[in-house]
VODREN-951254 format. One record per residue (C-alpha): y, z, x. Coordinates in steps of 0.001 Angstrom, whole numbers, padded with zeros to 6 digits, always signed. Example, Ala and Ser with C-alpha at 12.3 -4.5 7.8 and 13.67 -1.06 7.14 Angstrom:
-004500+007800+012300 -001060+007140+013670 
END
This chain:
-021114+022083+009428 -024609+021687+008379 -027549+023594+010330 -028348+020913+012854 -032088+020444+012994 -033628+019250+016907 -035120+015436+017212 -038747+016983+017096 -038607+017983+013556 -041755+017667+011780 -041890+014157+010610 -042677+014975+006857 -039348+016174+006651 -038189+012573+008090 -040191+010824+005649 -043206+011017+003412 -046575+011319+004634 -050327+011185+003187 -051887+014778+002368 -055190+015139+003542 -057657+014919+000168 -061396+013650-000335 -060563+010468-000680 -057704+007538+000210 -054859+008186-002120 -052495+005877-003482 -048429+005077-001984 -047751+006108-005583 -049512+009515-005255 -048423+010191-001340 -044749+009009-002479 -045146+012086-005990 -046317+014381-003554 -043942+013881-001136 -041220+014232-004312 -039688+011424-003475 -036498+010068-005410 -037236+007777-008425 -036167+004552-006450 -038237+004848-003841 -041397+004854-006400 -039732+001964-007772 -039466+000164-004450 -043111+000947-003350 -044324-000682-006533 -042089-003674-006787 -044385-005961-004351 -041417-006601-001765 -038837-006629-004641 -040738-008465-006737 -040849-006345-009701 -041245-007596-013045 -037227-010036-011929 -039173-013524-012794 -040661-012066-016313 -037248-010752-017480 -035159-014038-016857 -037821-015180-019345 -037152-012764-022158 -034073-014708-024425 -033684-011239-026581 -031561-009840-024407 -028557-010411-021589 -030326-007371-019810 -033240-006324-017810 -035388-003647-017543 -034441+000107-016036 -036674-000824-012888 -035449-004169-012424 -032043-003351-012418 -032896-001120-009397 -034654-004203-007613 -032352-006772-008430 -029413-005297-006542 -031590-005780-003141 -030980-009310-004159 -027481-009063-004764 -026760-008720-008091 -025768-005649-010228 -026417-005425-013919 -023447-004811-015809 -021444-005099-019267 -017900-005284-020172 -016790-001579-021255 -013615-002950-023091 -015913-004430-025654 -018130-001520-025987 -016586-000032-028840 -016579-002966-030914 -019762-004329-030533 -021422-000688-030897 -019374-000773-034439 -021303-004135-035251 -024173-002821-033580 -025112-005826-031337 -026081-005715-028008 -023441-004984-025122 -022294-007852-023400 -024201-007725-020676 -023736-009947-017645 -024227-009840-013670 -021987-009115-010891 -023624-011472-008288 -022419-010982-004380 -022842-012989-001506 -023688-012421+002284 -021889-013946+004320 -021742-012232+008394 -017924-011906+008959 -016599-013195+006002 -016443-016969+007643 -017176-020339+005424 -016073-023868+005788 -013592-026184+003834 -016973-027867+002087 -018273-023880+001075 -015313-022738-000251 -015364-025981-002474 -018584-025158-004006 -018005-021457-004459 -015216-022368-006098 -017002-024253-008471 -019492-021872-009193 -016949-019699-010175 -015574-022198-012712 -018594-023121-014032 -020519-019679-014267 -018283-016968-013170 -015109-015668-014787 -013059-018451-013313 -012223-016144-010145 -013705-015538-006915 -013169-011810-006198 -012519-011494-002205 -014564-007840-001780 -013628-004891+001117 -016873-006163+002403 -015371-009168+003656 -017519-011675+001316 -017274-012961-002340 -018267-011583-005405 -018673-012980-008771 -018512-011513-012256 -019569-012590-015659 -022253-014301-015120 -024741-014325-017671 -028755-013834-017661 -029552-017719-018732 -026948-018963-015544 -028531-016692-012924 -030750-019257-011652 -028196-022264-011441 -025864-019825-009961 -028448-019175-007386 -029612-022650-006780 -025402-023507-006090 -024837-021405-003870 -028059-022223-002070 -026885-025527-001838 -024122-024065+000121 -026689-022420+002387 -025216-019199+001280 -027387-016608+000193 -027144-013045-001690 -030051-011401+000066 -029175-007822+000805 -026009-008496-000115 -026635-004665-002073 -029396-002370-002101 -031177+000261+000324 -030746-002231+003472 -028319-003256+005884 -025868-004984+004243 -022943-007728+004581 -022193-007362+008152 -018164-007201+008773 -016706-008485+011525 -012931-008569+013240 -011140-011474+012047 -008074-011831+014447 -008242-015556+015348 -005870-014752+017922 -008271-013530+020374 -010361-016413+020745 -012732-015329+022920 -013443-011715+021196 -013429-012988+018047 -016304-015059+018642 -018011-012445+020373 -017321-010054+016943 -018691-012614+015056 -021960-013429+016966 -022774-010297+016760 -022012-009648+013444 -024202-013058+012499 -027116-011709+015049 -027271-008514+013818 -027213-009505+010000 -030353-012102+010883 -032456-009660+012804 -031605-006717+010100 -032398-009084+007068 -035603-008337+004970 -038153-010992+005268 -039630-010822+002061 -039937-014155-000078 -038962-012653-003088 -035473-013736-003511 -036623-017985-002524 -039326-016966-004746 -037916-015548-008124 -034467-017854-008018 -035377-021142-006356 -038981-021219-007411 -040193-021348-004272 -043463-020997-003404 -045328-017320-005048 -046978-014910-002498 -049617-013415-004261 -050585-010333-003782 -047665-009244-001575 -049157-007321+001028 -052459-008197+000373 -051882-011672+001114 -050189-010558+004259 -046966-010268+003591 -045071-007339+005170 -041233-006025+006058 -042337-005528+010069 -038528-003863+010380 -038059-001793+006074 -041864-001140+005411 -042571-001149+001248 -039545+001745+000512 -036953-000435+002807 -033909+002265+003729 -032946+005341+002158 -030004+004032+000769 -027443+001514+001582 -026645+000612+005449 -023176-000979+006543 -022712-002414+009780 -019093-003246+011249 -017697-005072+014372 -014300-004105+015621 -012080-005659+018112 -009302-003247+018808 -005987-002787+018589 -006533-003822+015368 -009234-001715+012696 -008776-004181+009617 -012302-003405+008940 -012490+000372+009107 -015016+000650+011739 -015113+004868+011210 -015914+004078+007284 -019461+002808+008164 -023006+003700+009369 -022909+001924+012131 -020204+000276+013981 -019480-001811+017350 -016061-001491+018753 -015439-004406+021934 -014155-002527+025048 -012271-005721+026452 -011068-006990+029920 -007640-007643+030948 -008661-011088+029735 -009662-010413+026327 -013389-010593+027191 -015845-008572+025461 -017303-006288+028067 -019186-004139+025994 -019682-002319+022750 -018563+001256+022270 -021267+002300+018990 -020733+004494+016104 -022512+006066+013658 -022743+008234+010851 -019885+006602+008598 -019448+006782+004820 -017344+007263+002077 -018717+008006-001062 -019095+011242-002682 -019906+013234-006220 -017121+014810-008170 -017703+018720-007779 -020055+018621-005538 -019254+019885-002222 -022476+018975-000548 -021600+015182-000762 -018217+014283+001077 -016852+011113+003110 -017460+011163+006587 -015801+009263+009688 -018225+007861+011976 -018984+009230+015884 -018265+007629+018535 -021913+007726+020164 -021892+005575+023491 -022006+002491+025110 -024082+000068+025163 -023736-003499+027304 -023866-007012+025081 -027738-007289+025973 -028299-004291+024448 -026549-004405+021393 -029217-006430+018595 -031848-002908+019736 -029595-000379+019395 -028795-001989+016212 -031992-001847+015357 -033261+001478+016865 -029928+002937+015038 -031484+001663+011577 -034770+002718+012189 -034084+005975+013117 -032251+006608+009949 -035481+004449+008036 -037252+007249+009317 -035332+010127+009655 -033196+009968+006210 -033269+011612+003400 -035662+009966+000814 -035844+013169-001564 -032321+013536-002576 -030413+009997-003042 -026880+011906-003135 -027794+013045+000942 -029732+009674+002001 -027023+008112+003992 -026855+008061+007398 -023745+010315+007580 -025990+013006+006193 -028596+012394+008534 -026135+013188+011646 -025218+016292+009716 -028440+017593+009656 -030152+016518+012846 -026608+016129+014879 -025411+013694+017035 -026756+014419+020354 -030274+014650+018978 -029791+011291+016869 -028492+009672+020356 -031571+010865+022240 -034051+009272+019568 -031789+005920+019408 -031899+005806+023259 -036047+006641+023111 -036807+003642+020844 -034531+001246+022878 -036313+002443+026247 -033270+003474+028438 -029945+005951+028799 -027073+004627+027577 -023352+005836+029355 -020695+007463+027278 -018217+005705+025130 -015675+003874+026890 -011697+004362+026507 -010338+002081+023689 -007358+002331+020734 -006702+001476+017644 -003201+000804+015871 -003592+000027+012663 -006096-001328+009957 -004052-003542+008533 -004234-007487+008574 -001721-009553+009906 +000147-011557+007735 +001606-015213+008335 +001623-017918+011147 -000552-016569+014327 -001619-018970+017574 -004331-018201+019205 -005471-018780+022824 -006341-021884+022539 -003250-023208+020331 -004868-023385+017501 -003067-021826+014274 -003735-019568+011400 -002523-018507+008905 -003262-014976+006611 -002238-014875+003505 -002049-011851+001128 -004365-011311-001933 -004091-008879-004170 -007117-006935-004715 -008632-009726-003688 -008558-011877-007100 -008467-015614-006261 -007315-016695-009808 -003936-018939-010698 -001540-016450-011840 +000124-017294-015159 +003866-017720-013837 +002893-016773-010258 +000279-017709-007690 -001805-020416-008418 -004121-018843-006055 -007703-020473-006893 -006076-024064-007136 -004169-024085-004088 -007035-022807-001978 -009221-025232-003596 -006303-027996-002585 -006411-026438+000839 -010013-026648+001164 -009711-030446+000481 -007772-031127+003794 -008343-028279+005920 -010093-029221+008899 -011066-025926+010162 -012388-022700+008216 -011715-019848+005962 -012108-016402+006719 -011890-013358+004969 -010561-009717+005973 -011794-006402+004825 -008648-006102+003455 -009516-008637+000230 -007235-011268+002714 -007699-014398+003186 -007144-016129+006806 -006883-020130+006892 -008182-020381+010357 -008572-022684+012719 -005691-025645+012227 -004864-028063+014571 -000681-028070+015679 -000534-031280+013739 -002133-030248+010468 +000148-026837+010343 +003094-028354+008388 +000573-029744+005657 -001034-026866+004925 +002227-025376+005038 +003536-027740+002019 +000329-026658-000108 +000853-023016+000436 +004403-023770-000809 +003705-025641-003663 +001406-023824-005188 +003376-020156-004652 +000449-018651-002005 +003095-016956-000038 +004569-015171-002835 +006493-011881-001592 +004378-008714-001502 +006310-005633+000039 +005129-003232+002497 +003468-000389+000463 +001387-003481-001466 +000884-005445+001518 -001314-002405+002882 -003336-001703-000374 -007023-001723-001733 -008368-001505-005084 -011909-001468-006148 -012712-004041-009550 -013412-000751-011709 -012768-001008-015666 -014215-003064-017372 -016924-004028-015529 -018012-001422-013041 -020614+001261-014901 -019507+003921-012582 -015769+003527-013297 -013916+006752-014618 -010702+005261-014264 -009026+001858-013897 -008193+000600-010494 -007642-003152-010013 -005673-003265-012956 -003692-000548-012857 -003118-000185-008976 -000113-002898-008920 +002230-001546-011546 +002119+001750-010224 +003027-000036-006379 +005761-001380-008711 +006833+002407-009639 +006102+003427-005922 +008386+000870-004530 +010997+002157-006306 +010763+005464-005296 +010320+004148-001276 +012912+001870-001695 +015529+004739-003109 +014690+006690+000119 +015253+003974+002644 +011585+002925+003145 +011093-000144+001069 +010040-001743+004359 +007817+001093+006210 +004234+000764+006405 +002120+003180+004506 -001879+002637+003178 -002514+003052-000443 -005694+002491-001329 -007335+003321-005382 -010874+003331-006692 -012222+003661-010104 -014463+006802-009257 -015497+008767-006176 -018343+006091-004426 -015011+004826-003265 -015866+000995-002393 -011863+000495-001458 -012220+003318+000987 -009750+005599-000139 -010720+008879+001783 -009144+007094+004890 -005701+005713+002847 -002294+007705+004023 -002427+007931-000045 -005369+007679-001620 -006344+008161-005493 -009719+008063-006981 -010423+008004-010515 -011321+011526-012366 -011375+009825-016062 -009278+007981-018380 -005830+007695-016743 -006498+010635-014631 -007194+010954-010681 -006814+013315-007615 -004207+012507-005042 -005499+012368-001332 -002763+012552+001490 -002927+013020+005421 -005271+010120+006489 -004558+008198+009662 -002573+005008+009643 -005722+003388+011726 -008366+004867+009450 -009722+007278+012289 -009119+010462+010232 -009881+011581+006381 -007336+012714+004515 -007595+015666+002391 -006811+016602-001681 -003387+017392-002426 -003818+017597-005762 -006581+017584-008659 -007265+016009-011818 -003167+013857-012004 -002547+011869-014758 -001585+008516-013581 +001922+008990-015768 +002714+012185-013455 +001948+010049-009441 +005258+009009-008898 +006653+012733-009541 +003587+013985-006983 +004996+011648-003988 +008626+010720-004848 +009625+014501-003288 +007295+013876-000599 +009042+010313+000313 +012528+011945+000434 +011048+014295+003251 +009364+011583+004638 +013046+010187+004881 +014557+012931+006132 +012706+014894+008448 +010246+012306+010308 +010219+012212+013914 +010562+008585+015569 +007215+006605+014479 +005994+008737+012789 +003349+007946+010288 +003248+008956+006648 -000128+010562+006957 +000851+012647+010153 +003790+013573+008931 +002652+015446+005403 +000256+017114+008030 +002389+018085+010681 +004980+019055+007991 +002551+021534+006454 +002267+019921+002887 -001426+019331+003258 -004295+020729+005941 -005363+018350+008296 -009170+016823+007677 -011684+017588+010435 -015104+015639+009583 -017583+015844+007022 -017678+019441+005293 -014912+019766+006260 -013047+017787+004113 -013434+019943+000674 -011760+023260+002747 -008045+024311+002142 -007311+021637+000136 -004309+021688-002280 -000710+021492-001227 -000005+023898+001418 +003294+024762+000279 +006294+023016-002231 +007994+020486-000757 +011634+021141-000119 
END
């Protein structure tokens, strides 16, 4: 573990402060003396993420922006990007790369009504790709769209009163919530919360009204009084994900984030309380064994009046406290490395104004949705139905997937939600309406058979759109679940629930480090095969082996299958049972996780 520092460590190793000189120096000079990282110099000067945005949708040259801007823009949702399979030929004509924007949406929980979906459906038809992509962030993301449609884009989806504030960028972002309709009562408490907390934690600059919907300019920024009263000008270190769970179910990965509420519930389902957790995270660097995933703590408990300030004071504290020097060790999971937990819990309880107790008992199962027909408490129906990857798009000789969800949303009289799983849940019909929507999911293919292995998989979008991608993902990930089947299904486990989860390259948006089998993407048709995670996400797994070509996979886990077959005790998991079998060393947290790795002996 990392050399834990106390709570009263000087605070210009929390964040940067103003040497004393002869006279008043600049943000810019305090911010190069303080050697900060090259976004936050870009976020001090951007005038609330301003920038120079409403300039470069001007300039007609290009389908890019500027270096700076690109930094900026994400804070509004949006990431600059190009299509890598036409790379090579356009370089050979020397033109420009096709540039375009992936544009993504915030949207607490991942709930919108009949008339939203409608609309985003038709932005995607007009200015997308033709798909809505549902994301492991439990909102929607668009691709392809191009400089000149950025502002109609923005102005639709507006007119949905949707927004893509914060939706990326060094603040808290989309706020997940559990979406088991089931529990009525909890569910709406998850989802409150999640809506509360993604208000209060939302920056309250005008930039984004400003630059998009020409709303009214503030001039000036702060010196016509605008301020962030919760960010300041530099915002957060880096990115800041907020999750609330409802167990026995962990569809939305509560230990992958920064900050997490779990509901401790009555014998009536009744939200009680919030067990909190912190310190969360899963991306890494390739070779570098001072970056590594992290599962979150469990930190305390806090009662539902309570829980908007220690969101908050949680937040601030890492504002303050995080690394601003070194991007790669900004999140918050490297903050409880270095200052530890107790002393992190002691400065969260300090800026709230009281003690909080310990964490209460609670369990998880699973973190997996649950597929088909569910009633809820209150007789009300709903149905989840699987997506792969998350692409809403008609299927040529499959799924029509975005026109019978469009169909749906025509007659559906209650709403849509989606999972952190890229699922989506048609929630909320009335006994009466059930068989209708019933006859559209039919007729348009939407409950098209997906076995077990795919049924519990994740991929990130990677190639060709991603600039970080080393290896395909999306587009890869379902052909090899075709060659996995095969392999389960020749062993007698066609039907057994295991997590697979893939990602283009190491930031690992799918969450891989916490899949029973997880590969992330070393380079062109290469990655390194993770195995031992927890079937509930609670534990990391840990690298079996390095650097596989994606032709050589099925060879890595077809032996270990057969001893899955074999020698498993009763219910036992796939991810216990490579540990407890000795193939691969059981993950503890953070550091931890790039020690004994390798296979621990040949499987028999």
């Amino acid at each position: 573990m990392a050399d834990h520092k106390t709570a009263d460590t000087p605070a210009a190793e929390r964040v940067y402060e103003t040497p004393p000189t002869e006279r008043p120096i600049t943000e810019a000079e305090a911010a190069r003396a303080a050697k900060l990282s090259a976004n936050e110099h870009i976020k001090i000067a951007s005038g609330y993420l301003r920038g120079t945005l409403a300039e470069g949708l001007l300039k007609n040259a290009t389908g890019a922006i500027s270096d700076d801007d690109g930094q900026l823009v994400k804070f509004h949702g949006m990431y600059l990007q190009d299509d890598r399979d036409l790379r090579p030929e356009r370089t050979k004509k020397k033109l420009d790369k096709a540039y375009s924007f992936m544009i993504r949406l915030r949207i607490a929980g991942g709930v919108v009504t009949p008339k939203q979906w409608l609309i985003l459906d038709e932005i995607a038809r007009t200015y997308a790709n033709g798909t809505l992509r549902a994301t492991t962030r439990q909102t929607f993301q668009y691709h392809g769209v191009i400089k000149s449609n950025l502002k109609r884009t923005m102005a639709a989806i507006d007119s949905a009163l949707l927004d893509t504030i914060a939706a990326c960028g060094d603040v808290n972002r989309n706020v997940m919530a559990a979406t088991n309709p089931a529990q009525k009562g909890a569910h709406e408490a998850a989802y409150k919360l999640a809506k509360d907390i993604s208000d209060t934690l939302l920056p309250k600059t005008g930039a984004w009204r400003e630059i998009w919907l020409d709303g009214e300019r503030v001039v000036g920024g702060e010196d016509a009084g605008e301020v962030e009263p919760v960010y300041g000008k530099t915002y957060l270190p880096r990115k800041f994900k907020t999750i609330v769970a409802v167990p026995p179910s962990n569809e939305v990965d509560v230990y992958a984030h920064d900050l997490g509420f779990i509901a401790i519930l009555d014998k009536k389902n009744r939200v009680t309380g919030w067990n909190v957790t912190v310190g969360g995270g899963m991306g890494m660097t390739h070779g570098e064994t001072d970056t590594f995933p992290r599962t979150a703590d469990v930190m305390l408990f806090c009662e539902p009046e309570y829980a908007l300030k220690v969101a908050e004071a949680v937040m601030t504290v890492q504002r303050d406290w995080g690394n601003r020097n070194v991007r790669k060790n900004a999140r918050l999971k490297y903050t409880i490395e270095r200052y530890g937990l107790k002393a992190f819990r002691a400065e969260v309880e300090k800026r709230v104004g009281r003690a909080f107790p310990d964490p209460k008992p609670f369990k998880f199962e699973n973190n997996g949705d649950r597929y088909g027909w569910v009633e809820g408490e209150d007789g009300r129906h709903h149905l989840t139905l699987y997506v792969a990857s998350g692409r809403i798009k008609d299927i040529e000789g499959g799924p029509q997937i975005l026109s019978g969800l469009r169909r749906i949303a025509e007659v559906h009289q209650g709403d849509f939600r989606l999972t952190g799983n890229q699922n989506v849940i048609i929630a909320n019909v009335p006994a009466d309406r059930k068989a209708e929507i019933d006859a559209l999911v039919q007729e348009y293919g939407l409950t098209a058979g997906a076995g077990a292995l795919r049924r519990n998989s994740l991929a990130c979008v990677a190639l060709p759109t991603c600039g970080l991608a080393l290896a395909e993902s999306e587009r890869y990930l379902p052909s090899l679940i075709d060659e996995l089947e095969e392999s389960l299904a020749s062993h007698g486990l066609a039907e057994d629930e295991i997590t697979i989860r893939m990602t283009g390259c190491p930031n690992g948006c799918a969450r891989p480090f916490i899949a029973e089998i997880g590969l992330v993407g070393r380079g062109p048709e290469r990655y390194n095969l993770y195995l031992g995670a927890a079937f509930d996400g609670s534990r990391l797994s840990k690298l079996y082996a390095d650097d596989v070509a994606a032709s050589d996979i099925r060879g890595k886990l077809d032996p270990l299958f057969a001893a899955y077959a074999r020698d498993r005790k009763a219910g036992e998991r796939f991810g216990d049972f490579v540990i407890r079998a000795g193939y691969v060393a059981k993950t503890g947290n953070g550091p931890d996780f790039h020690e004994r790795t390798g296979a621990q002996k040949a499987v028999a």
